[in-house]
C-alpha positions as CSV (number, residue, x, y, z in Angstrom):
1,X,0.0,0.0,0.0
2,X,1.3,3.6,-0.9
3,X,2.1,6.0,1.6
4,X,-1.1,8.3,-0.3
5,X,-3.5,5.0,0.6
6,X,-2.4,4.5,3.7
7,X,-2.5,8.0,4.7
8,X,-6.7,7.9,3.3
9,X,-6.9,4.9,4.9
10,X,-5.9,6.2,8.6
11,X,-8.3,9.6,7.8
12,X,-11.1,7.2,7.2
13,X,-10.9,5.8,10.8
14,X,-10.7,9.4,12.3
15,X,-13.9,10.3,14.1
16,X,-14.9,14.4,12.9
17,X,-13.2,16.2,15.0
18,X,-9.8,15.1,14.6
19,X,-10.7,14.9,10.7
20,X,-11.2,18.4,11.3
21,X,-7.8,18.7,13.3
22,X,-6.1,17.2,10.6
23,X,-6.9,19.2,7.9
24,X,-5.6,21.9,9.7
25,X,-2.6,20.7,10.2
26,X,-2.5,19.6,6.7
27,X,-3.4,23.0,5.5
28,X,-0.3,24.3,8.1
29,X,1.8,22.1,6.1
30,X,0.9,23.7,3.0
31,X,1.0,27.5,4.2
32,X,4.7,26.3,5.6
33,X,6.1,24.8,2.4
34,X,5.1,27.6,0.5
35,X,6.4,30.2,2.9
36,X,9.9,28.0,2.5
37,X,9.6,28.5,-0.8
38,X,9.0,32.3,-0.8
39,X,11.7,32.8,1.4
40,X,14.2,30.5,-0.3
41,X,13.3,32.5,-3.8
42,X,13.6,35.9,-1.9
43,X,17.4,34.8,-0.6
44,X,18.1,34.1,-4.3
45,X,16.5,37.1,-5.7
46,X,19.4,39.2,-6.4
47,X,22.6,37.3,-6.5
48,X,23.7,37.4,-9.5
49,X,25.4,40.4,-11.6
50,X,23.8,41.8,-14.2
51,X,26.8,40.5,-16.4
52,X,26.0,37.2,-14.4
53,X,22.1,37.3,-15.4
54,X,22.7,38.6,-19.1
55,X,25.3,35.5,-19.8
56,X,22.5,33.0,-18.0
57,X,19.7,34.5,-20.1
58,X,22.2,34.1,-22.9
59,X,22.6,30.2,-21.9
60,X,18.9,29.2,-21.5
61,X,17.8,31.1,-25.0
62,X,20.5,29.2,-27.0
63,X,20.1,25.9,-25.0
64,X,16.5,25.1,-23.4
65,X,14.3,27.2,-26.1
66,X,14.8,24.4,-28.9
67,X,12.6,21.4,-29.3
68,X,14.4,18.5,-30.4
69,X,11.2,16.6,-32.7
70,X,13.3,13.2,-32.4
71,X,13.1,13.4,-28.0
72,X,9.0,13.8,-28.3
């Protein structure tokens, strides 16, 4: 059994108010990863010259813009 059907599995068992309890904290989890992620994007934001950014945006156009029919 996956850890997904397990997890359903365990909420089924719950009587209503710890279902409720748990989607809190499930809804917690989510506000907390996405705050992680904000903050890890706002430590980034920034770090690179604009010499730096100009040769990346360089690198990407040239190298991940092209579709390659044969890898579809």
């Amino acid at each position: 059994m996956s850890t997904w059907e397990t997890i359903v599995e365990e909420l089924r068992t719950l009587p209503a108010p710890k279902l409720a309890e748990a989607a809190a904290l499930i809804h917690g989890l989510r506000e907390r990863a996405r705050a992680d992620r904000l903050a890890a994007l706002e430590r980034s934001a920034g770090i690179l010259t604009d010499e730096e950014g100009a040769e990346l945006e360089r690198v990407i156009e040239e190298g991940c813009e092209k579709i390659d029919a044969r890898d579809w």
